[in-house]
N, C-alpha and C positions, 0 to 999 in steps of 0.2 A: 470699943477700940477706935480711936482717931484714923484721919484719911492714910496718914504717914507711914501709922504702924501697921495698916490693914497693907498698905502699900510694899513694904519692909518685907511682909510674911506670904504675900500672894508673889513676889519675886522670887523669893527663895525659891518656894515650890516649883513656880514654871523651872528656874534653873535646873531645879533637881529632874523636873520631865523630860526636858533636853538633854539631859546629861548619857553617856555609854553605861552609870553604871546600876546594871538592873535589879541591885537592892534596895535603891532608893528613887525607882523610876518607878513600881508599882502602887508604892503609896501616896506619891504625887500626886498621880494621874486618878486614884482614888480620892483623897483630900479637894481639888480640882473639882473633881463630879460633885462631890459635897457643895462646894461652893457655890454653885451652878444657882440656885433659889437661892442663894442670899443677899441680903438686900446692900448696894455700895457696889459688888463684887465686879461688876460690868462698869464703874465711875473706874475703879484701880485697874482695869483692864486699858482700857483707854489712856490714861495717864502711863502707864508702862509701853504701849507700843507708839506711842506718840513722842518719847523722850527716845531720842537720835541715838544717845550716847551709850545707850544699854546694848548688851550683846543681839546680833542682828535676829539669831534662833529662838530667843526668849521673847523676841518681839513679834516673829513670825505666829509662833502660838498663842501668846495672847489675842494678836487678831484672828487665829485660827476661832479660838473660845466665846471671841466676841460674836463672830459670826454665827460660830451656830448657834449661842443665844437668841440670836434674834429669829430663828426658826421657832426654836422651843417657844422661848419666855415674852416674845412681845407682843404680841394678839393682846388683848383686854382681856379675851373667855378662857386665855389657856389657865392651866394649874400653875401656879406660881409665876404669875406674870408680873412684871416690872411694873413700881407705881408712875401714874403720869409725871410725879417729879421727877426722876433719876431719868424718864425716858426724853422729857426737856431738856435736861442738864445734857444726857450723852450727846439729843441734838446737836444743842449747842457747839459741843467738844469735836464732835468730827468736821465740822465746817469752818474751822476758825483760821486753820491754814493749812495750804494744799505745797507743802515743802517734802515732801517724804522724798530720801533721796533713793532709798535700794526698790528700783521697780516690781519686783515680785509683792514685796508689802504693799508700795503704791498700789498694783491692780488688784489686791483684794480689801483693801481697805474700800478703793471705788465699789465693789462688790457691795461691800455690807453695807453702804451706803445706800446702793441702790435697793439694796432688799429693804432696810428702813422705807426709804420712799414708796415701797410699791405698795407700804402696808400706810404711810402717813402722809405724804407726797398728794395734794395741795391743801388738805384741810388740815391737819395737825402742824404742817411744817411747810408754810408757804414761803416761808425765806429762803427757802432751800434752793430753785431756780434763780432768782435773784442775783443772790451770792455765788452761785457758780457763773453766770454770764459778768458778772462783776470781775471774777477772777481769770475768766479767758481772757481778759481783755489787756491784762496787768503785762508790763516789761515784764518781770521776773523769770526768765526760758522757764527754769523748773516748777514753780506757781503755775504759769500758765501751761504747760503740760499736764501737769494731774488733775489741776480744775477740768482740763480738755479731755482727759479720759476720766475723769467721775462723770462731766456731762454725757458723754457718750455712754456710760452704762447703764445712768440715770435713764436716758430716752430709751435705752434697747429695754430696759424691766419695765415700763409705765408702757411700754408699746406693745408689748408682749400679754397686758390684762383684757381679759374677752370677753367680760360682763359690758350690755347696751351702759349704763351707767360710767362705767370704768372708758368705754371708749368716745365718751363725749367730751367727759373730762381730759383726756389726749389730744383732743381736737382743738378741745379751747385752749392748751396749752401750745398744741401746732402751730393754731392761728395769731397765739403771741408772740412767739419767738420764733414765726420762721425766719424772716427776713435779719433777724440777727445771726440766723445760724448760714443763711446764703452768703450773709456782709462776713462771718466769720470762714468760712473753705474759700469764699473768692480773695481773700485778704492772704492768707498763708500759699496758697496756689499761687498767687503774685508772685510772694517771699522768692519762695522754692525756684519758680522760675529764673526770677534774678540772679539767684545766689547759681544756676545750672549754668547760668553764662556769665557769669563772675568768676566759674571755677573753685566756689566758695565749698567742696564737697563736705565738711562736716556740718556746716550752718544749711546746707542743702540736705541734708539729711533729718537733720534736726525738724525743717519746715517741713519734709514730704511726711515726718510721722505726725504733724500736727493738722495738715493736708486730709492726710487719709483717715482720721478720729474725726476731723468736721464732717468731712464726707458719711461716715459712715452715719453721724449723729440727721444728716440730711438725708439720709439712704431712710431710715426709720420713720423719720416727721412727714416725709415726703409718700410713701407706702401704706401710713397708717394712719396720718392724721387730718386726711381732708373724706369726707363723705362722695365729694362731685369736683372730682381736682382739675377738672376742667374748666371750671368755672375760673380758677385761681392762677391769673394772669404771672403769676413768681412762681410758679409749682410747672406749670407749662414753657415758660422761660428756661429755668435749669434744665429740665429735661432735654428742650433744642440745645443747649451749650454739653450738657453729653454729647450727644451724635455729633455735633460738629467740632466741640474743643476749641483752645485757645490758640493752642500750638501744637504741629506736628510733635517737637522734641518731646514732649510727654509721652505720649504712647511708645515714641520708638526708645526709650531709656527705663521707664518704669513699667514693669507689668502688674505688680500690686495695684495701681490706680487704674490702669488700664480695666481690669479685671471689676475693680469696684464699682467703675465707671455703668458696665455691661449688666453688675448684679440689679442695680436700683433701675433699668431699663427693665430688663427679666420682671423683677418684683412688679414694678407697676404694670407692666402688659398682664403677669398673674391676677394681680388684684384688681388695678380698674381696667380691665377691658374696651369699656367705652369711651371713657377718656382718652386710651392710647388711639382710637382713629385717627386722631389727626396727625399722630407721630406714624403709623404705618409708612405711608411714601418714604419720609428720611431715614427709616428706620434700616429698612428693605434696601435704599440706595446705597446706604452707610455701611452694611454686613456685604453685602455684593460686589458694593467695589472694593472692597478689603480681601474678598476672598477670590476672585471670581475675575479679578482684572490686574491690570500691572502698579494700579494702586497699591496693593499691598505686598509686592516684591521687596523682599529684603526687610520689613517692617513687622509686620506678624509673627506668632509666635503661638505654638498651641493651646494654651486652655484661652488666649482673648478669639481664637480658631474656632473651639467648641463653644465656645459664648458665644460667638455671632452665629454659628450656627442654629442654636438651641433655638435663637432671636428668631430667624428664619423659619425653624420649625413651629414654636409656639405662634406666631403669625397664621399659619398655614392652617395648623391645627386648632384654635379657639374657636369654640361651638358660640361665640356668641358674633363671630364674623361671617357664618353661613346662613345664607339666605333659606326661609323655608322650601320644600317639595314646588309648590305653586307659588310665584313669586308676589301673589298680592297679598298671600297672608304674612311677608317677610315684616319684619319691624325695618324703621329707617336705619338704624344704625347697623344693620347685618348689611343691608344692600349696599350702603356707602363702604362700609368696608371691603365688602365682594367686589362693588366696582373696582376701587383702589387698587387689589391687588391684583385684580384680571389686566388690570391696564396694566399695571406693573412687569408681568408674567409674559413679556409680547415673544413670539417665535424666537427673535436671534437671543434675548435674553435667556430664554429658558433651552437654548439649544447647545449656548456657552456653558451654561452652567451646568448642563448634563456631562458634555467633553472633558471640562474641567474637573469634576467630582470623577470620572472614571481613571481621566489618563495621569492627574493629578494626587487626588486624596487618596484613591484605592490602592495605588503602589505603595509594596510592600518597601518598607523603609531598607537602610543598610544593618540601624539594630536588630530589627526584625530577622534578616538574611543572616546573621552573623547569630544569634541566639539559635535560631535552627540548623546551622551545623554543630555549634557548641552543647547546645542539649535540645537535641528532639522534642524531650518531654516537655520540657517547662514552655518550650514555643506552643505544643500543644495545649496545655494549662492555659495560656495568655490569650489564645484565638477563643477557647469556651469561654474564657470570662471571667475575673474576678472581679471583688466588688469595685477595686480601683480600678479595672482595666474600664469597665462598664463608664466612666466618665472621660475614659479616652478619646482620642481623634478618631480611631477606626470606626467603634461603633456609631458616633456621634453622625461622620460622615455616612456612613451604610441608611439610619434611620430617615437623614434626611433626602437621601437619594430616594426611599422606597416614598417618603413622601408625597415627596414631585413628580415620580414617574406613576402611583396613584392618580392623583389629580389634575395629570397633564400628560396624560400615556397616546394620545394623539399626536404630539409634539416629538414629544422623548424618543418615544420607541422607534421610529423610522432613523435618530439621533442613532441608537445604540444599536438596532442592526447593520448601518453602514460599520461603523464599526468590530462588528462581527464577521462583515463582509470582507474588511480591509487585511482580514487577518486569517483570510483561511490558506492551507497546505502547512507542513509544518514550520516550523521555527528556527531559525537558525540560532543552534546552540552557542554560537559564538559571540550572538547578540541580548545582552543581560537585559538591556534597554525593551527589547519585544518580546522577549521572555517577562519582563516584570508589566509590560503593558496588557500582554493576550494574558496573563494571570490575573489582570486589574479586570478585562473585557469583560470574561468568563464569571468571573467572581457578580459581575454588575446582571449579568443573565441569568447566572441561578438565584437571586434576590428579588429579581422578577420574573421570577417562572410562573405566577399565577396570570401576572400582566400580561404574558407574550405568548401565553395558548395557544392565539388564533394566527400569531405571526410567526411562529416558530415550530417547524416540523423537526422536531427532537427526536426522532426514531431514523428520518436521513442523516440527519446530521451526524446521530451517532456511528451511522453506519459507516459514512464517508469522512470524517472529520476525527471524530474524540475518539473514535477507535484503533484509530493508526497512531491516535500519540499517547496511548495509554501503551503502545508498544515502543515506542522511543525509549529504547533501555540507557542512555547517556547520563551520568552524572547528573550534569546540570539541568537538564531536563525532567528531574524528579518536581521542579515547581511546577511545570504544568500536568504531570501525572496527578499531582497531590489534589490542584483545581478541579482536575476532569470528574477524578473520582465523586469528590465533593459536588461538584455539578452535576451529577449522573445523580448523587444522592436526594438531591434539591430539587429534580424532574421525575425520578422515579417514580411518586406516586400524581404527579400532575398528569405525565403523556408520557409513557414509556411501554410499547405493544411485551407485551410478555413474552412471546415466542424470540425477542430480541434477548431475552434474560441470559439463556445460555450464553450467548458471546458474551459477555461481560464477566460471568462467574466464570469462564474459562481463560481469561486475560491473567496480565498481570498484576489484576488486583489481588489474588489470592497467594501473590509473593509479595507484597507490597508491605514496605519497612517501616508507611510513614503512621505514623500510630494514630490518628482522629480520623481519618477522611476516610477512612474505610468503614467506619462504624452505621453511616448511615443508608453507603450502598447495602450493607451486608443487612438491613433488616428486612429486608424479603427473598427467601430462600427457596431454593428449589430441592427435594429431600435427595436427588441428586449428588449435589457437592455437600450436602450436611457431613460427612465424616472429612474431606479436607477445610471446611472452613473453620466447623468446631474444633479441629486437629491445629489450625492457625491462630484460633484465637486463645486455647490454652497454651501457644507457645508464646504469645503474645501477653501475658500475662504475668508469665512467669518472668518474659525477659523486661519489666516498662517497672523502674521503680517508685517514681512519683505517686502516691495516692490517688490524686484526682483521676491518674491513667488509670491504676488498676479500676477502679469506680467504674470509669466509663468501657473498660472491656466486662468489664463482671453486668456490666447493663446491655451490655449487648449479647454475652450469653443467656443473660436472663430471657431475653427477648426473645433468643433462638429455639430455648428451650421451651418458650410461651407458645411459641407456632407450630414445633413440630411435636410436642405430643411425648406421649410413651415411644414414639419413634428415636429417641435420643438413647433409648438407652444402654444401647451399643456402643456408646462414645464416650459415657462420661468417667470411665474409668480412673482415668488419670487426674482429672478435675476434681473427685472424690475423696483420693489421696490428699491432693496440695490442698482443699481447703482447710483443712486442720493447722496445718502450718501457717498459713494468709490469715488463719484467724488469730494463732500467736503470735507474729510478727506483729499485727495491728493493734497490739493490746494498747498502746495510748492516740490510738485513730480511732473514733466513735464510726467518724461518716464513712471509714471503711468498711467498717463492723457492720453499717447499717445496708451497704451495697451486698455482703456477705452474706449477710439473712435474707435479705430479697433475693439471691440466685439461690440458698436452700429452699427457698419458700418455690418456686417453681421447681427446683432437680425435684421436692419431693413429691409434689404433682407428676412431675413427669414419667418421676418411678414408681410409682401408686405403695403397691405392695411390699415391691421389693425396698422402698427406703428403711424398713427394719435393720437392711446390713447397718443403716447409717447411727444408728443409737448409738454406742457410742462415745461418738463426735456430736452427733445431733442433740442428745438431750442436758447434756452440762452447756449448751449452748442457750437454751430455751431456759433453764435453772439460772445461768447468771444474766440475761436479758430480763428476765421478770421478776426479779426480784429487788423491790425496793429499800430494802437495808445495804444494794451495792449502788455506789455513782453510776457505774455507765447505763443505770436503768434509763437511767430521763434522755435516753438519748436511742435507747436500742428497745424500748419496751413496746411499743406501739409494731414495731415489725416481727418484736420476739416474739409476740404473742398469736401475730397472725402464722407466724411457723409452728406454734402451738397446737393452734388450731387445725391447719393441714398435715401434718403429723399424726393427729389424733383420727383423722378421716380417713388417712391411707392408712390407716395400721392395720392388719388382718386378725390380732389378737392384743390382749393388754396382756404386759408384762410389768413383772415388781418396779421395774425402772418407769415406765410412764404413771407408775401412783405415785412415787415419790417424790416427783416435783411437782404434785397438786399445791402443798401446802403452801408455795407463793403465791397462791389466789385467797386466800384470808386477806392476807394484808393489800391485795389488791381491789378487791370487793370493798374495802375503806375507804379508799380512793375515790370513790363515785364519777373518778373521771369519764372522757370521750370513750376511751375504750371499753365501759362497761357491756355492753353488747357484745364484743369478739369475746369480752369474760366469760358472758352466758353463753356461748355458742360453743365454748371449750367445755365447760360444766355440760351442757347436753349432748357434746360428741361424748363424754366420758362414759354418759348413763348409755348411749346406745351402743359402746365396746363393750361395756361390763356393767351391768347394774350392780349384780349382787356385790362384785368384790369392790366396785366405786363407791356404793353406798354403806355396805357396811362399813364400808374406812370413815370415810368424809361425811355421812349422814348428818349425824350428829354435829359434827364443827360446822356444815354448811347451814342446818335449822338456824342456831346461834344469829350465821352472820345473816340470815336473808329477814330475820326478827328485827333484828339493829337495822337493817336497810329501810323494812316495809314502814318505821317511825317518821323515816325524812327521806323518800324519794320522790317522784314526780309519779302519775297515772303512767305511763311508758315504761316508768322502770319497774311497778309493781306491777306489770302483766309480763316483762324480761323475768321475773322473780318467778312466777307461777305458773309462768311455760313449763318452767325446769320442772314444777311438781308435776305438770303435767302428763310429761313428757317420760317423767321417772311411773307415771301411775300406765300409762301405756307401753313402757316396756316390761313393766314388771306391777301388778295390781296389789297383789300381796305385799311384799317387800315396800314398796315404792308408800301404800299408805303405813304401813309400821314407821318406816324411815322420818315421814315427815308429816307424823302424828302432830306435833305439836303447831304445823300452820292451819290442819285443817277445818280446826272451830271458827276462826275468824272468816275463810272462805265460806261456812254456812252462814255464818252469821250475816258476810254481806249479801248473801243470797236473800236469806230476812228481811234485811234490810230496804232489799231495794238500792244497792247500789248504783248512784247516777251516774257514775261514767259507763259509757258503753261498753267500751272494750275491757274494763278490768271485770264488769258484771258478764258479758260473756265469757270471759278464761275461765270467773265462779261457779259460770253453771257448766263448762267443760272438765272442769274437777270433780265437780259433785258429781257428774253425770260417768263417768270412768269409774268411783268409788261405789256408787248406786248399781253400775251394770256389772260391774266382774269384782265387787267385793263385797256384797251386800251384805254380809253379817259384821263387817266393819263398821259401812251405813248406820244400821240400826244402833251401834254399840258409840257411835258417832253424835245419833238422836237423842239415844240417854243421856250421853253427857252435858248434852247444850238444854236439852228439857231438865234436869238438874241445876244447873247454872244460871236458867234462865227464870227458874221456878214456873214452870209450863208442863201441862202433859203431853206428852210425845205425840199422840195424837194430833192433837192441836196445832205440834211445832211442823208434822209433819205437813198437813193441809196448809198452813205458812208456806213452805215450801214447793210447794206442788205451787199454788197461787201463784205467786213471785215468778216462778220459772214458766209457767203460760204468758204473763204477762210481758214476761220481758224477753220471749221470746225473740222479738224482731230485732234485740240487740246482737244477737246470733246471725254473722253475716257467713260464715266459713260451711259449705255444704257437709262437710264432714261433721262437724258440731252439730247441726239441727238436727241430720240421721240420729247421730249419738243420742240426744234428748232424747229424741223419739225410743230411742230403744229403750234406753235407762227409764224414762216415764213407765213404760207397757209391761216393764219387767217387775211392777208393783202388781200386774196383772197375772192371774185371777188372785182375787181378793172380795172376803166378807166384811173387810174394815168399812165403816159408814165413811168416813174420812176420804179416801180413796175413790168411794162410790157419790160421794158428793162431786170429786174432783172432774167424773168421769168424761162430763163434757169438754172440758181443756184440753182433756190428756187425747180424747180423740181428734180435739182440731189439729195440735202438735203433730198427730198422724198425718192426716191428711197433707196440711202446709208439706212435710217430709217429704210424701210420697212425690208428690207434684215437683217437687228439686232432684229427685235421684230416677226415678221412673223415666224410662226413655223406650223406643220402639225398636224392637231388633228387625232390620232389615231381609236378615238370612228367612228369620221365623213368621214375621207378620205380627209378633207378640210383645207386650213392652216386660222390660227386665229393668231391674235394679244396676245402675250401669256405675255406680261402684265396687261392685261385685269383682274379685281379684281371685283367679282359681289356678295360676300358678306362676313361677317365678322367671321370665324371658331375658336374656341379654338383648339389650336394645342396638338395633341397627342403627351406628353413628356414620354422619357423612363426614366428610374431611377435616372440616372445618369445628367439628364440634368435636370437646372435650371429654373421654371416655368415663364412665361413673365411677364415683368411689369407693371404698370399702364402705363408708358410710353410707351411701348411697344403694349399696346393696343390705348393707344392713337393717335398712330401713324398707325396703319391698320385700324380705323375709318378715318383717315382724308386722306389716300390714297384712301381710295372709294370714295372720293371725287375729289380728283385730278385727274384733265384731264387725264393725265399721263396713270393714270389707271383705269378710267372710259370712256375715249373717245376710240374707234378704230380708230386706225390710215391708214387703210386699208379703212374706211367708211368714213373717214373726208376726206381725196385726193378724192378720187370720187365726194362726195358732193363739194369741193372748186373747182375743174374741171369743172365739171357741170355749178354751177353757173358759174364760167368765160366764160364758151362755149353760156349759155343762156344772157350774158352779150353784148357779143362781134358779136354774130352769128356764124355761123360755118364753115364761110369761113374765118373771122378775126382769129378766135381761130385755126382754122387748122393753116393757115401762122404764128401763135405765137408759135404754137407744133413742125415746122419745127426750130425752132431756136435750138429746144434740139436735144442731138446724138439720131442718130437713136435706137443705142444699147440701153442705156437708159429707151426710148421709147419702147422699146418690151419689156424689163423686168419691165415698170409699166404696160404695158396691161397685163403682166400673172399675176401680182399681184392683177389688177383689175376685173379680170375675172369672172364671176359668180356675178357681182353686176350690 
């Protein structure tokens, strides 16, 4: 098929893609994908959106199509990549003229252009810069605009490549054309000008966007393309002409250039460092007296506000301007810096700019005033922080206050408590002006409460000061209430005598309307006020409709609930009810959802037992958080699962409803994500509520997945895997090896083996040693199989196994394991097997080593005892502060009195398994079996054995 006709039939189609009607839109868009590796089909692409006269939307897509061919198909190594002819010719065809009149096409045509370059851009297509400096330079307004924005897109993709190779090449291209791109922004910056005072406003608009595309294109070459751009006498020039400009009317008319002006400052203080020394002085002069002096009255305007600031801050903070600890190991260019700015920083300077930042930037705006009577909430929202708010004035201004009063708190602080001084008794409420300034004071004092420690006695103050205006019940007077609080908040845990607590928790914070500034006094309580506070803050919850409020009340009952224990649970009656509802209401709020489960995950700590009432509500909460065939998984699963897990700890019994949402942990064990641990830890709380009735359900589905796991896990997660057997073999020894028959060949096997990791060959011999002590006719039935399989006699595999397990004893760090060994070894004793009685000197050093880890001397007796030894079940004395035990926690010291471990002595077991082998053998065989062990050995088990 000819150019024409290919041209004719690939029109159609885009038409038909464009088109509303969606019988003939699917198979376009189909045909189209086909097209995609055919060879021409990117020349016709090009030729259609480069012809004006065709509808604008069929043009849009074909460069849509062009474009992302050249992701897929232009590489050389992809699959069906374009031959170097067609990739010539397309060359060719995008550079020939820069006329596109509908600017949407314009800026993505510059796009794919640049994506070309960044893949052929100087070796396949060195005409390509060339020809675009050719064409900036051309009369034509609309030519020379798109040349001006392909160059600028050009430079932002070639600046953007981060291979050493890729950024030399930038440099040599920096070093060609800078000075054409400084002759090109000082040239239009003229234009602009002239035509601002000609009144020319459309031809002045016209040069500032050609203005600010040079600029950006020198913003890039100037940041990226010099190695030591200090050296580069043009690259340090432009920079001075930033800071100082041509003409005031620039700044005070345009904030776009302004702004751009401040970024390519920013960028190079980021990137060269060093370089920028020599701009600190003008830099520092230039943001100061714009912010800080009568300079910048009437002229300023905020984000060029938080530009100069940031200026300031990044200054202050660059680790490569601090001098070292001892100033001769500083490098030169830390100390000139240092000097620079110390001399800069002199008393009246840094005492202005302290006065100015509190009495200036801290006051609260009129928007600000006017949003907090119109909605509470959302003024609340906007003081915590969204991610817009976060490049605002406020914060900007606060970071750099804490900056300066940091580094210069000699200075400052005598600054800011005159001020503190100038403002004590209360306020006159008729005065908005010292209402918004003592809110600006205060605000500057809780931000340095770590700063003013030593200057500031916060426990008078409170007494005689914040405490009288926290009762100032006037209207308007709620803005310095709201401060106080928050202030109180911000010192509370720096210097605040606790016997002062009461007066505070009995004010009117405990009536107080304003919804955030209470949250941070209220996180240390006295169990006193716990039923009015908890009583305010579920009213508070109910009444605050914004999400991020309920969030932040639901985190602070979390909190309340964290401190005080089972003590809550007088109170949460009502809280209990409404969270069922907060959790319907929230169905399209995740991060509510996720604030929701964190206060179940403490209520049900806090009500150990009694959270049963909550099932329920509680476990279709835990069912749709963990299960990943529903969306809000990826957002709620990480906290559903830890409510899982605490649920499962405090439960007093299993019921049919806690088995039935096991089965979301199949497809979550797939997963192998972060949360794989809380998975195990839910799997082994199940086996210590219920073995039998957890394992006979889930046995079987769990072997399956822990097979598929132990193929592609890490050492960590196959000892997470073999806990669980473990842990199922010491709750239940019978049951537990039935259940998970099918993993226990491979754990002998690495016992054989020789397992080099440590830790997974100790869980091996804590397996085998639970099956060997309390199931030994599984053992043996264990042995046949693997001597079967292995084509070995049992015999043989067995002395295998003994071997191995002496040997790698010392992998065995857990005192409770090396007992076990010890036991499981001895409990092969007495025995006429040769096998065994070969082993005999191992198996008593095992002892020994044992003894010497669990053997301790009792005090009362004079006599040493087995100080694992567990002989009955105590509730532990908890002091205040610590957390009462779980049902798990109890479940697990009933079934320790059970286990050998800590029901047997291991002092009285050696003797007894000695003995019999002595009454086995006689005492002439058994002595000649005793000589095999060292003697040394042998003396420190008779003083172990002594008195028995």
């Amino acid at each position: 098929m000819d150019m024409d006709s290919a041209r004719l039939v690939v029109l159609q189609t885009l038409t038909q893609a464009t088109s509303q009607d969606t019988a003939g839109l699917k198979p376009a868009e189909e045909q189209l994908k086909q097209w995609e590796t055919q060879p021409g089909f990117y020349s016709v692409l090009l030729n259609i959106f480069n012809n004006h006269m065709l509808d604008v939307n069929v043009r849009w897509l074909a460069v849509l199509y062009f474009k992302n061919g050249i992701d897929r198909y232009w590489r050389r190594v992809a699959p069906h990549s374009l031959s170097e002819e067609e990739k010539t010719s397309l060359r060719a065809g995008l550079i020939t003229n820069f006329n596109e009149p509908v600017n949407q096409i314009a800026t993505q045509i510059a796009v794919l252009i640049a994506k070309v370059a960044r893949l052929d851009c100087p070796r396949q297509w060195p005409e390509l810069i060339p020809i675009l400096m050719e064409s900036v330079k051309g009369q034509d307004g609309l030519q020379q605009h798109r040349a001006l924005l392909t160059f600028y897109h050009v430079t932002k993709t070639l600046a953007s490549k981060r291979l050493a190779q890729d950024r030399r090449l930038f440099e040599d291209l920096a070093s060609g054309i800078y000075s054409f791109a400084c002759s090109l922004w000082s040239h239009h910056t003229d234009c602009f000008l002239q035509q601002i005072y000609a009144s020319d406003e459309a031809a002045a608009l016209s040069s500032l966007e050609r203005t600010l595309l040079s600029l950006k294109v020198l913003r890039k070459l100037t940041v990226h393309g010099f190695q030591t751009p200090q050296q580069n006498m043009e690259v340090m020039c432009i920079l001075w002409f930033i800071i100082f400009g041509k003409d005031g009317t620039c700044r005070e008319k345009l904030e776009k250039t302004i702004i751009l002006y401040t970024k390519v400052l920013l960028d190079f203080l980021d990137y060269h460092p060093v370089a920028f020394i020599s701009l600190i002085q003008q830099s520092l002069e230039f943001a100061v007296s714009y912010l800080f002096t009568h300079v910048g009255e009437g002229v300023t305007f905020e984000r060029f506000t938080v530009q100069c600031m940031n200026l300031i801050k990044m200054i202050l903070q660059n680790h490569t301007y601090k001098p070292a600890k001892n100033i001769e190991d500083s490098k030169p260019e830390s100390l000139e810096a240092h000097n620079i700015k110390t001399a800069f920083f002199t008393h009246p300077t840094l005492t202005e700019i302290g006065r100015r930042l509190v009495s200036h930037y801290f006051l609260l705006t009129e928007e600000e005033l006017a949003l907090w009577e119109e909605d509470p909430e959302g003024f609340a929202v906007e003081e915590t922080g969204g991610d817009s708010w976060k490049y605002s004035l406020r914060p900007c201004t606060e970071v750099l206050f804490l900056d300066l009063f940091h580094k210069f708190s000699q200075t400052m602080t005598p600054v800011l408590l005159e001020m503190v001084q100038n403002l004590q008794g209360p306020t006159n409420v008729e005065d908005p002006v010292q209402l918004l300034i003592k809110d600006a004071v205060y605000n500057a004092v809780g931000l340095a409460a770590y700063d003013l420690f030593d200057n500031v006695d916060f426990d008078e103050w409170f007494k005689n000061q914040l405490l009288g205006e926290l009762q100032v019940s006037h209207h308007r007077y709620k803005l310095i209430r709201r401060r106080v609080i928050w202030l109180i908040g911000q010192w509370i845990s720096v210097k605040f005598k606790s016997d002062l607590r009461p007066l505070l928790y009995e004010t009117r914070i405990l009536n107080s309307n304003d919804l955030k500034d209470v949250f941070r006094a209220l996180s240390l309580i006295y169990f006193l006020y716990l039923e009015s506070i908890f009583g305010l803050l579920f009213q508070l919850l109910q009444q605050v409709t914004e999400c991020d409020t309920k969030m932040q009340v639901l985190h602070v009952i979390s909190c309340v609930i964290e401190r005080v224990h089972i003590q809550i649970r007088p109170y949460v009656g009502c809280l209990v009810q409404y969270l069922p509802l907060l959790w319907k209401q929230s169905e399209d709020h995740n991060m509510l959802r996720c604030a929701i489960l964190t206060t179940l995950i403490h209520l049900v700590q806090g009500l150990g037992s009694e959270s049963k009432n909550l099932y329920p509500f509680l476990l279709p909460v835990i069912q749709l958080s963990t299960d990943v065939s529903q969306s809000p998984h990826v957002y709620l699963m990480e906290d559903g699962l830890e409510l899982w897990l605490v649920t499962l700890e405090n439960s007093p019994a299993i019921t049919p409803e806690l088995l039935r949402i096991f089965p979301n942990m199949s497809a979550l064990l797939e997963l192998t994500s972060e949360n794989m641990r809380t998975c195990f830890q839910i799997i082994n709380a199940y086996i210590y509520l219920s073995a039998t009735d957890f394992l006979q359900n889930y046995a079987e589905a769990l072997c399956r997945s822990f097979c598929h796991l132990l193929k592609d896990i890490t050492n960590e997660g196959q000892v997470q895997v073999l806990k669980v057997v473990e842990i199922a073999l010491k709750v239940s020894p019978i049951l537990g090896a039935h259940m998970f028959q099918p993993l226990l060949p491979a754990v002998l096997r690495g016992v054989v083996d020789g397992e080099r990791y440590p830790v997974v060959m100790s869980t091996y011999l804590g397996i085998t040693g639970r099956v060997l002590l309390q199931n030994s006719s599984f053992f043996s039935s264990l042995l046949t199989q693997m001597a079967s399989e292995c084509n070995q006699g049992i015999d043989q595999l067995l002395g295998n196994v003994i071997e191995m397990w002496v040997d790698r004893m010392d992998n065995i760090t857990q005192p409770e394991r090396r007992k076990l060994s010890s036991l499981a070894l001895l409990s092969l004793l007495p025995s006429d097997n040769s096998v065994i009685q070969d082993k005999f000197c191992g198996i008593v050093n095992i002892c020994v080593e044992a003894l010497h880890d669990v053997m301790t001397e009792d005090s009362d007796t004079g006599t040493s005892r087995d100080c694992m030894l567990m002989s009955n079940f105590e509730e532990p004395k908890l002091s205040e502060d610590e957390e009462p035990p779980t049902e798990q926690d109890k479940r697990k010291k009933l079934l320790a009195l059970e286990d050998p471990v800590h029901s047997v002595s291991l002092q009285q077991f050696v003797y007894e398994k000695l003995k019999a082998q002595q009454a086995l053998m006689g005492d002439q065989a058994f002595g000649v079996l005793m000589e095999t062990v060292d003697t040394e050995i042998v003396r420190q088990l008779q003083e172990f054995l002594r008195g028995l």
